[in-house]
Structure formats: structure tokens, C-alpha cells
C-alpha positions as CSV (number, residue, x, y, z in Angstrom):
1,X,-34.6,18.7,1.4
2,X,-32.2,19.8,-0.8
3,X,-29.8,17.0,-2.2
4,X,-25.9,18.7,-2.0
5,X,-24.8,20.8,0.9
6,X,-21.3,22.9,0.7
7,X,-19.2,23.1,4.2
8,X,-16.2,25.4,3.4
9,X,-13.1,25.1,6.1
10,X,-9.5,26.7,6.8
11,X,-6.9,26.5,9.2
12,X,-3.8,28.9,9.6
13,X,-0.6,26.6,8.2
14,X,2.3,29.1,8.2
15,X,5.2,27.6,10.0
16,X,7.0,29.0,13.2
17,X,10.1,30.6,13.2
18,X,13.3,28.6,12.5
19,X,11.1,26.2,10.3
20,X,12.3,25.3,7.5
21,X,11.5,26.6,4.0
22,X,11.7,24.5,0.8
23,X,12.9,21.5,1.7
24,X,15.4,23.3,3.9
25,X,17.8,24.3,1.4
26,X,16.8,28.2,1.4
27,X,16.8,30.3,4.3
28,X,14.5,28.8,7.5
29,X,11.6,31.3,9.2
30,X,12.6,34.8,10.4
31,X,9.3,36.2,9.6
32,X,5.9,36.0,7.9
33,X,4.6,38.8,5.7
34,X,1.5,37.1,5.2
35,X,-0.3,33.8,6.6
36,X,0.1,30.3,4.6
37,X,-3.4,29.0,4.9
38,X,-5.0,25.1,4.2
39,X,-8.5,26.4,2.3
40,X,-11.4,23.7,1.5
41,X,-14.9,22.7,0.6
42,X,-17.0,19.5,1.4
43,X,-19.2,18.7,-1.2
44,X,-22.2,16.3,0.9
45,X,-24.6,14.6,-1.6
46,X,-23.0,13.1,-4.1
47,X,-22.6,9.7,-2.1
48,X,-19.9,9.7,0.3
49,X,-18.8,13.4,0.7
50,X,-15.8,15.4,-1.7
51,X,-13.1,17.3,-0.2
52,X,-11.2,19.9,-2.3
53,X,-8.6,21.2,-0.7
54,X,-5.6,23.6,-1.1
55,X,-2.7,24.0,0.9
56,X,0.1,27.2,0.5
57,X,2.7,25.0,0.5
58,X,5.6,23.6,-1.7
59,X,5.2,20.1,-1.8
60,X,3.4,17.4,0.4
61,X,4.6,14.0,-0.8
62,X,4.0,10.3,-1.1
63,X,3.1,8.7,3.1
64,X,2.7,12.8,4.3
65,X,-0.1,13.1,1.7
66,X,-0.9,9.8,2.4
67,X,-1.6,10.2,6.1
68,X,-3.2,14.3,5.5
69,X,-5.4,12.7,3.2
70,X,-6.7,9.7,6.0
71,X,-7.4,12.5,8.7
72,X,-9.3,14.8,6.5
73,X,-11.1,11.7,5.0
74,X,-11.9,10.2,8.4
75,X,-12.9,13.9,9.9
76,X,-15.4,14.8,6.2
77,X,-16.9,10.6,6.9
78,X,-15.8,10.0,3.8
79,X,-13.2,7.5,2.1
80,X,-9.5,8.9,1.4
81,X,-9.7,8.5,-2.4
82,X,-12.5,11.3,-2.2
83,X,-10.2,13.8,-1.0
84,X,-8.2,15.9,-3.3
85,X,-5.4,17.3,-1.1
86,X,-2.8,19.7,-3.8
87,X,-0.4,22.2,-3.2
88,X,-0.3,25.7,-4.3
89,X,3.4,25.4,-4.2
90,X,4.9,28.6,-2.7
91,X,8.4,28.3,-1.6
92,X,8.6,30.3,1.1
93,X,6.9,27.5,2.8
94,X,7.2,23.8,3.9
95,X,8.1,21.1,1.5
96,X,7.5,18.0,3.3
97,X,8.0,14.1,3.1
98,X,8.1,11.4,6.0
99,X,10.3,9.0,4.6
100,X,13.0,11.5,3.7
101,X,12.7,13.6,6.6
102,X,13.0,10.2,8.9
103,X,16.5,9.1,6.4
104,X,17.9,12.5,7.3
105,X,17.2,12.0,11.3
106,X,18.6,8.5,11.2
107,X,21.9,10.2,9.6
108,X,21.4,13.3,12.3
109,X,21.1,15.4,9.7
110,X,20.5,19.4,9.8
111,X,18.5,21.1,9.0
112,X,15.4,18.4,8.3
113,X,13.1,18.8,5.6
114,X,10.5,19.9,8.7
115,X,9.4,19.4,12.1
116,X,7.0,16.8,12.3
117,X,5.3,17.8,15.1
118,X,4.2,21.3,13.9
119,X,3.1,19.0,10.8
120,X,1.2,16.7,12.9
121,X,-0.6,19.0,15.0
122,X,-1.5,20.7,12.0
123,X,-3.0,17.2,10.3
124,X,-4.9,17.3,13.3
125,X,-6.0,20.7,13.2
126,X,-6.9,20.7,9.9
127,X,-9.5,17.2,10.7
128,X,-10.9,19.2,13.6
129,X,-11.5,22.4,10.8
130,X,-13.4,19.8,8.9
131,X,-15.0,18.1,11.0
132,X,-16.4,21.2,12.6
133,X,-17.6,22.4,9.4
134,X,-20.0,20.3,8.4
135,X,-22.3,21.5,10.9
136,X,-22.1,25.1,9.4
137,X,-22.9,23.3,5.8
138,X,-24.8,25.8,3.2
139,X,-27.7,24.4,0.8
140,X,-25.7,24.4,-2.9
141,X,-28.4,24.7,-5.8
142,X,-26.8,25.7,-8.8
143,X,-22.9,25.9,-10.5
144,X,-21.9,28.8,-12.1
145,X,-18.3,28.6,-14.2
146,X,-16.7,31.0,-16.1
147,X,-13.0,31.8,-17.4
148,X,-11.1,35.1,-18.4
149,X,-7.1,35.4,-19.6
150,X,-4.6,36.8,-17.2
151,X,-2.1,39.1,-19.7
152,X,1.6,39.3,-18.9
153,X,1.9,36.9,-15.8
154,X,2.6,33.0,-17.4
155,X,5.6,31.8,-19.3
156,X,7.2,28.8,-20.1
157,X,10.4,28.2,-18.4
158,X,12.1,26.1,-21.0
159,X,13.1,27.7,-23.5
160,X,14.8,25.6,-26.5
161,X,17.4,26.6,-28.7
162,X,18.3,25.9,-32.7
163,X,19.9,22.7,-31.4
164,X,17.5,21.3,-29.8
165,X,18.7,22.2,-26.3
166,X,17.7,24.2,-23.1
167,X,18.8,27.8,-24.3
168,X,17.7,29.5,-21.1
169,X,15.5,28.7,-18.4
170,X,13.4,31.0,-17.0
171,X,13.1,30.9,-12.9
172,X,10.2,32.6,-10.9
173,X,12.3,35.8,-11.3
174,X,14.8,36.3,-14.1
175,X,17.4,38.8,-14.2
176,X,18.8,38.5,-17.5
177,X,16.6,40.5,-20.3
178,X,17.6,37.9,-23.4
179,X,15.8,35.2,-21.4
180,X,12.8,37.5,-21.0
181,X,12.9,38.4,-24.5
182,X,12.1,35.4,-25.3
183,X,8.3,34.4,-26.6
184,X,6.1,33.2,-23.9
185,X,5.7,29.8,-25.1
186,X,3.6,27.1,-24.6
187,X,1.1,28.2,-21.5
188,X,-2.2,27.8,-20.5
189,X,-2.7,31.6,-19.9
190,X,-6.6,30.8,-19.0
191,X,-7.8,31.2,-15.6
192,X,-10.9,29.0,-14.5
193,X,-13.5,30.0,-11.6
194,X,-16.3,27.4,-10.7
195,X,-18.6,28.7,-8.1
196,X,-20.9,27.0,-6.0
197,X,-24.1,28.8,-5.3
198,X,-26.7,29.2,-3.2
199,X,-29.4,30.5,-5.6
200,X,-27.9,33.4,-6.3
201,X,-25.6,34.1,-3.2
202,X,-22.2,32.5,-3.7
203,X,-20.9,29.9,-1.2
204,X,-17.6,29.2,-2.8
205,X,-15.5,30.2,-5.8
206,X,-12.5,27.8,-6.9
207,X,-10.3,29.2,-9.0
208,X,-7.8,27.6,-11.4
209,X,-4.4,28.8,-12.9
210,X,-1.5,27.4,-14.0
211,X,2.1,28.7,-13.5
212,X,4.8,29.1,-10.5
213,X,3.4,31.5,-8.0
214,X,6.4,32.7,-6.8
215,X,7.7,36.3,-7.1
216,X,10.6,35.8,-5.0
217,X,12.1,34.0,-2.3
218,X,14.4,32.4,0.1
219,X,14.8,35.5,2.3
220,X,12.9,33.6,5.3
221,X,9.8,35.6,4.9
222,X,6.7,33.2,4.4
223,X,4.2,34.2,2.1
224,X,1.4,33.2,-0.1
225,X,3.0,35.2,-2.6
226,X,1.2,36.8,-5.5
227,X,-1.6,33.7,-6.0
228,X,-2.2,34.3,-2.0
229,X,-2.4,37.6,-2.6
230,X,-5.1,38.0,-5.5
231,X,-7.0,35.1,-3.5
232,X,-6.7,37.6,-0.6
233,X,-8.1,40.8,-2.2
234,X,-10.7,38.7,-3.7
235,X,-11.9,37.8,-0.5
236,X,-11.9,41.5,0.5
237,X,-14.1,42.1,-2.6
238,X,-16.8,39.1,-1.4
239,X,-16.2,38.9,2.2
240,X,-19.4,36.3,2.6
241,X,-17.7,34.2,0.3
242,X,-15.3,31.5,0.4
243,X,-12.3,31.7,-1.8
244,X,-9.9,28.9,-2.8
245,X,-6.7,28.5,-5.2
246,X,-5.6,26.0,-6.9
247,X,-2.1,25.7,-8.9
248,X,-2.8,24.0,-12.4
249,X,-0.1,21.8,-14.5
250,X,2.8,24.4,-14.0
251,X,5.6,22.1,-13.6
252,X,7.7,24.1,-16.6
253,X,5.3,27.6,-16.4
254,X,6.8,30.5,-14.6
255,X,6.1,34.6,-14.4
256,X,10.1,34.6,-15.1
257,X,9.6,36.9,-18.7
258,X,7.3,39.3,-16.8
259,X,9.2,39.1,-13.3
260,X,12.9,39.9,-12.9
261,X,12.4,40.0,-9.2
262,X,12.1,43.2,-7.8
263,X,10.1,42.9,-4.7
264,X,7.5,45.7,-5.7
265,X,6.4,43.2,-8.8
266,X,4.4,40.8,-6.4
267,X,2.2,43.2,-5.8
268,X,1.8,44.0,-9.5
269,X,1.4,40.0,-10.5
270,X,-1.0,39.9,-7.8
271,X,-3.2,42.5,-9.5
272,X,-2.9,40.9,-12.5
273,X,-4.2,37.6,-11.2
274,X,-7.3,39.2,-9.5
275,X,-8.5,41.3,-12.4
276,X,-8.7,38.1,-14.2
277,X,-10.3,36.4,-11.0
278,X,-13.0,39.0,-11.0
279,X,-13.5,38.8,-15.0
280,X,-14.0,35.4,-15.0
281,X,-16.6,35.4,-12.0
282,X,-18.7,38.1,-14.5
283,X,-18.4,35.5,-17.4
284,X,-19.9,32.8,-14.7
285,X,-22.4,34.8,-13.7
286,X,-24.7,34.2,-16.4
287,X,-23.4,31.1,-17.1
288,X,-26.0,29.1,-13.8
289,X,-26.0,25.5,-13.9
290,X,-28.6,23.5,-11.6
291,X,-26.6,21.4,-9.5
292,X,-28.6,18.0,-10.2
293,X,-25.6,15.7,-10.2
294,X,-21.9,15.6,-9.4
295,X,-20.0,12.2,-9.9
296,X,-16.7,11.6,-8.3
297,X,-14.1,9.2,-10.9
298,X,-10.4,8.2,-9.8
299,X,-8.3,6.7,-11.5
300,X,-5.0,4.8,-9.9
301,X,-1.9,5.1,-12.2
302,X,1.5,3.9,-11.3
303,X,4.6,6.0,-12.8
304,X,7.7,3.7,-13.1
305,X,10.8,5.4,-11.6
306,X,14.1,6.8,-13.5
307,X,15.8,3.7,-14.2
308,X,19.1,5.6,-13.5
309,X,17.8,6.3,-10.1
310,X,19.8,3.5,-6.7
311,X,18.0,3.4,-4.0
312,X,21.2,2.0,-2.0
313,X,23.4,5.0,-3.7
314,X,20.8,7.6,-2.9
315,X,20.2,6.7,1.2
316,X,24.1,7.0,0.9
317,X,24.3,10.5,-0.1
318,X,21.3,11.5,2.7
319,X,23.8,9.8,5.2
320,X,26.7,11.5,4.0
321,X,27.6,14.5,5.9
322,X,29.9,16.3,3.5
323,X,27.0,16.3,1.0
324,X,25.3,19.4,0.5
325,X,22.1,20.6,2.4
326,X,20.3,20.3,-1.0
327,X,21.9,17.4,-2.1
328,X,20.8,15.6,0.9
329,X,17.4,17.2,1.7
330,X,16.7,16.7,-1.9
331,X,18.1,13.2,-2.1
332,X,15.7,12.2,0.8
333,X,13.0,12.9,-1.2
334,X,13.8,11.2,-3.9
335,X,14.5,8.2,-1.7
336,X,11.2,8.0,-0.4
337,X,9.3,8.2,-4.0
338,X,11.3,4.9,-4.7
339,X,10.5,3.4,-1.4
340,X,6.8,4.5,-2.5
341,X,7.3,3.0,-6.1
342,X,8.7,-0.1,-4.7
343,X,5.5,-0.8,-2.4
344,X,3.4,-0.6,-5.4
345,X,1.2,1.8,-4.4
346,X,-0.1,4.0,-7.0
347,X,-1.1,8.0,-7.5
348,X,-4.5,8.6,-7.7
349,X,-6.2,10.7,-10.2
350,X,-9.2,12.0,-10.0
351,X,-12.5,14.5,-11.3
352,X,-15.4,15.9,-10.2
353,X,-18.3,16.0,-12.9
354,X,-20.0,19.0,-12.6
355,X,-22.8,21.1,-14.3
356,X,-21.2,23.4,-16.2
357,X,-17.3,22.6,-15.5
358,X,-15.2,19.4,-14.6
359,X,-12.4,19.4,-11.8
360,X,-9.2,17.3,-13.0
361,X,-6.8,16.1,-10.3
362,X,-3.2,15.2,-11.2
363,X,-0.2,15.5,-9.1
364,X,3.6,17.1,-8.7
365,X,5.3,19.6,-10.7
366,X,2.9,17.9,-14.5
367,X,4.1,19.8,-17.2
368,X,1.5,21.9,-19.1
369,X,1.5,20.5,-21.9
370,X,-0.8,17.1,-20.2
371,X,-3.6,20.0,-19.6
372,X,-3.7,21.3,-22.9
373,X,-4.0,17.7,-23.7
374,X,-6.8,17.1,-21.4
375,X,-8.7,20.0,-22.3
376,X,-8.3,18.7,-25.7
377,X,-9.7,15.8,-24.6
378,X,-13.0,17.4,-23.1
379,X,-13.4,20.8,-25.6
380,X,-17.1,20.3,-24.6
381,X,-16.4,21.2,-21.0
382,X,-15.0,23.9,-18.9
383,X,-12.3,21.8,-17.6
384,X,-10.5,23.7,-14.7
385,X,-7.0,21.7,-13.5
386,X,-5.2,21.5,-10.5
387,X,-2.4,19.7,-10.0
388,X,0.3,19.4,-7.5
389,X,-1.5,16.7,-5.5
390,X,0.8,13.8,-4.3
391,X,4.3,15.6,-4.5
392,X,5.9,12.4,-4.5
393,X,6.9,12.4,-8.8
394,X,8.6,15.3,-8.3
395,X,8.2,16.7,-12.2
396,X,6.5,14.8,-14.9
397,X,8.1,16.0,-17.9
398,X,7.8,15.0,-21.5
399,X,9.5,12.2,-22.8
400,X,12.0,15.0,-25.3
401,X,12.5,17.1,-22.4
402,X,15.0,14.4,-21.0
403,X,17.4,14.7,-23.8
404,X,16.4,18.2,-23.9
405,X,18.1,18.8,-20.7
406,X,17.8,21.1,-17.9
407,X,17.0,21.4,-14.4
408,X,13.7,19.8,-14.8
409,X,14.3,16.4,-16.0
410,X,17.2,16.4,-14.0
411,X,15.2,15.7,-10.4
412,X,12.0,14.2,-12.2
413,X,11.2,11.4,-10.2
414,X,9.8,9.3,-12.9
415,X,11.0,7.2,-16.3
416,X,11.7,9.0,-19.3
417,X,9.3,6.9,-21.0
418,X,6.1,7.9,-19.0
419,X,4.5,11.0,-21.0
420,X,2.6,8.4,-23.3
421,X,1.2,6.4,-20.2
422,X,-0.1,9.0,-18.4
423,X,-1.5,11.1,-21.1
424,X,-3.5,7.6,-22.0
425,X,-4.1,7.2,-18.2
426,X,-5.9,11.1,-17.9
427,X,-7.6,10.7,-21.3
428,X,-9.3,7.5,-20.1
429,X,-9.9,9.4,-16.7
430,X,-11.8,11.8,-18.8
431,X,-13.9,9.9,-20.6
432,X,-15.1,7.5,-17.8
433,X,-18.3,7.5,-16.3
434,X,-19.6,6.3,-12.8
């Protein structure tokens, strides 16, 4: 009997009409253009089972993630610290925290950040997808990883000037043609496919990139935008395999130099994305690794908070009703990563040690700059990054980008004295062993 089995799941997530989008401070439902979908593996084998997931949502933060993570553990019999749960952070789509969304309700608040019981009927939706997968579960014998460069679609958002300063910073779309002038910047413009196989018939390909995949937004029409998309048409290439997506460490990446938002450019991005998907499955394919081992590490790590951040003075703004939507919705959030902090309970990272390729886990909005680290801490591996995880950090910036300025730093979650921490904490992560 072969020792690692693959059960691949998915469950339809796209919110109803009148739900709202982002947090709730852009436009609610009126429409869908295309489905928002939770997409997953369970790797069975390497001791308790691994679940890899990827959700076409914003954000899912801090006891939301906590709780997803719990059912989809309990449905896979495993434990939840072998469940990697990350966003591909879309924004026409749900952005979602229980502690903030129950601060606005208390102050009868509108809109909320979501509507907890489409949310929890879709927890339990998404166990039952698990759970009924693992009967289906494929024989995996071999890994097969590859990469390719995706031209004209990343670029960071941040762009400094002679002082030292945010200059310009670049949003998913940008309208003004000095800002996209501009260089590219630092990126990661590498996209990463690890593909678990059965011989040679593939099961499941994971793919890895790292920017915003948004085109445009806030007109009420969900979509998985252009990362959906090229996940989509991939899919329509291989229809017997499974296909997943995962954001990477885009927390200050964007398409904004390529993208000035004219609607016909998702398409276009889209393209872009799956001629590099398809490139890097060709550089996998002779590239097979027998699957003889895979070891699961985490790694808890606690972020300390802003130290400019009141609790008190924050859950008085979500109560306020002359505060903005976005100051509020926003403001709950933020309230609910201290109340998170406060219990002492930390973020978990995590990998999976493969043949041929290593998943790294990290979550929030991580700034791109901690994967080019990482991969500089493991040049001897194909080391494929998703992050977006536990939403609850907000960004993670570097420590200059604070007196930098900018929008970033601005709703970062955590101290301006972190970056050296959690660099230390994912280069440990890195080099441990089970």
C-alpha cells in the first residue's frame, strides 16, 4: 500500500446579494461575474493528515480563522495547527472578523463587516467538502516542481522618493502615468507550481505568486479577478486536474504600473498569469521527485501590537455613529487583533518539506521583502510562499517603512519594531527539522 494519499476538495464561497464586500466599506453584492471558491488538498501519510487550502477572499482574521481552521481540522482528523487556511485576497469579496463584526452589532452598526450566518454555514460546508473527500483520496507517488517569470504583471506599490518618503503609491489600478513610470521595484516576479502526481497523471498543481490580484473593484460585482481567472483557464486546459492558488508575500506588490484600470485589462493580466502557469508546469515536468517523505514544522510567533494603538479609544470610534463606515468597520478589526494580542495567543507559521519544493506559510498583508529573505534563506530549495493566512496583523511592513509613511504602515496591526523578530522567527522556521 502506498504511503501518501491526496484528497482534493471545493466548495462554492461567493457571497449573496446585499453582502458585504471588503470589510463593508465598498459597494455590497449586486452581482457576481464569476464564483469566489474555497480550493484544497489533504495530504494523508505524513502522520496526522495536511490541509492546504485557499479561499477567494480578502481577509479571514484572528477567532474567524481560528474557528475555519477547527472545523476543517476536525472534518480532515487531523489537529488545527496542520491546516494552512490563507487568503487569495480579492476585494470584491468578504473580509471577515468575529470580534469586530460582534463590536459593530453591539453599537448597531451598518453595514457589518459580514453576515455570520452565510459565514457559518459555509464553515460547515466547507468541513462536510472535506470530510467527504477523503473517501475519493488518489494514491500520490511522486512531486514535480517547477517555476517560470510572469512579465509585466507585479510591481511594488511604494515607491520612495529623494527624501526618503512615499513619492507615489501604486493601487491595484493606477490612473496617473508618472506613478507607472516608475521602475517596478522590489518584486518577487517568480511564479512557483508544485504538483502532486500520480505516476505520471497529475492530481493537483499548487501554484504560488506574489502580488495584489485585483484589477478593479468596488462596483458590487464579485469576482476572483485575474488570479481566479488564469486558475480558471488552467483548469479548462487539465480538466482531470485539481488546481489551487495561493497569494504570496504581496502586502506592498501590486499590478498598479501595468494596470490603470480599464476593465478589459483583467482579462489581459489573467493571460499573463496563465502563460506563466503553463510554463512553469513544463519546467516541472521533468523535474519528478519520489514522494518518500513530507514533514510538517510550525512555528508559533507572537507580533507585539503598535504601541500607539488604545484599545478603549478604538471600541470608541466602532461605537461612534458619526464615524465613517471605514473608520469603524476598519476600526473593529483592529480592535479585535489587540483583543487577540492581549490573550496571548500567537500566529502560527508553518512548512511542508517536500521532494523537490518547500511550502512556507506566513500570514496577512507580509511585505515581500520577508520572501526574498526566506528564499535566501533556503537557495537550495524551490521554496514556493503563500501568505495571507491569519488576517489578523493586518500588514507587516518593514521597520523604515513606518517613517517612510504611507497607507501601509498606517493600519499595520503590529509594532514598528517587528521586521527583525519575524525575519529571525521564519529563518529559524526554515532551518528546523522534525
Amino acid at each position: 500500500m502506498l504511503a501518501f494519499h491526496l484528497a482534493r476538495f471545493k466548495v462554492d464561497a461567493t457571497p449573496p446579494n446585499g453582502h458585504s464586500l471588503c470589510g463593508g466599506w465598498i459597494k455590497p453584492v449586486v452581482g457576481v461575474d464569476d464564483p469566489l471558491w474555497l480550493r484544497g488538498v489533504v495530504l494523508q501519510g505524513a502522520g496526522l493528515p495536511i490541509v492546504l487550502a485557499a479561499l477567494d477572499w480578502t481577509g479571514v482574521m484572528d477567532e474567524s480563522h481560528r474557528l475555519w481552521t477547527e472545523a476543517l481540522a476536525e472534518a480532515a482528523h487531523t489537529t488545527p495547527d496542520r491546516v494552512a487556511l490563507h487568503c487569495v485576497h480579492q476585494h470584491n469579496a468578504p473580509f471577515i472578523d468575529r470580534e469586530g463584526n460582534a463590536l459593530l452589532r453591539k453599537a448597531n452598526a451598518t453595514p457589518l463587516l459580514y453576515d455570520e450566518a452565510f459565514v457559518d454555514d459555509l464553515v460547515k460546508r466547507a468541513a462536510a467538502a472535506v470530510r467527504e473527500s477523503l473517501t475519493a483520496a488518489k494514491p500520490v507517488t511522486h512531486i514535480r516542481a517547477g517555476q517560470a517569470e510572469v512579465h509585466e504583471v507585479a510591481s511594488n506599490r511604494r515607491v520612495i522618493g529623494p527624501d526618503g518618503k512615499i513619492r507615489f503609491t501604486r493601487g491595484s489600478a493606477t490612473l496617473d502615468p508618472v506613478a507607472r513610470a516608475e521602475p517596478v521595484g522590489t518584486i518577487d516576479p517568480i511564479l512557483k507550481s508544485v504538483g502532486f502526481f500520480q505516476g505520471d497523471r497529475p492530481l493537483a498543481r499548487l501554484y504560488y505568486y506574489t502580488t495584489h490580484p485585483m484589477s478593479y473593484y468596488g462596483d458590487g460585482r464579485v469576482s476572483s479577478d485575474f488570479a481566479g481567472l488564469a486558475r480558471q483557464q488552467r483548469a479548462a486546459d487539465e480538466p482531470d486536474t485539481f488546481h489551487v492558488y495561493f497569494t504570496g508575500a504581496a502586502g506592498n506588490v501590486t499590478a498598479g504600473k501595468f494596470n490603470d484600470g480599464n476593465h478589459a485589462n483583467r482579462v489581459t493580466l489573467a493571460h499573463r498569469i496563465h502563460a506563466a502557469m503553463k510554463a512553469a508546469d513544463e519546467h516541472a515536468q521533468e523535474r519528478a521527485h519520489p514522494l518518500e517523505s513530507a514533514e510538517w514544522i510550525t512555528a508559533p510567533f507572537r507580533f507585539a501590537a503598535r504601541s500607539d494603538l488604545d484599545l478603549d479609544k478604538l471600541k470608541a470610534i466602532v461605537a461612534d455613529p458619526k464615524e465613517s463606515v471605514v473608520n469603524r468597520n476598519r476600526t473593529a478589526m483592529t480592535c479585535g487583533w489587540l483583543m487577540r494580542v492581549a490573550s496571548r495567543r500567537p500566529i502560527l507559521l508553518s512548512k511542508l518539506e517536500l521532494a523537490g519544493g518547500t511550502l512556507l506559510h506566513l500570514p496577512a498583508e507580509t511585505f515581500v521583502e520577508y520572501q526574498l529573505h526566506a528564499q535566501g534563506e533556503r537557495p537550495d530549495t524551490l521554496l514556493a510562499t503563500a501568505a495571507y493566512g491569519d488576517g489578523g496583523p493586518w500588514y507587516i511592513p518593514l521597520e523604515r517603512s513606518f517613517a517612510e509613511g504611507g497607507y501601509e504602515p498606517s493600519v499595520a496591526g503590529v509594532s514598528t519594531t517587528s521586521e527583525t523578530p519575524y525575519r529571525k522567527a521564519i529563518s529559524d522556521l526554515l532551518k528546523k527539522q522534525a
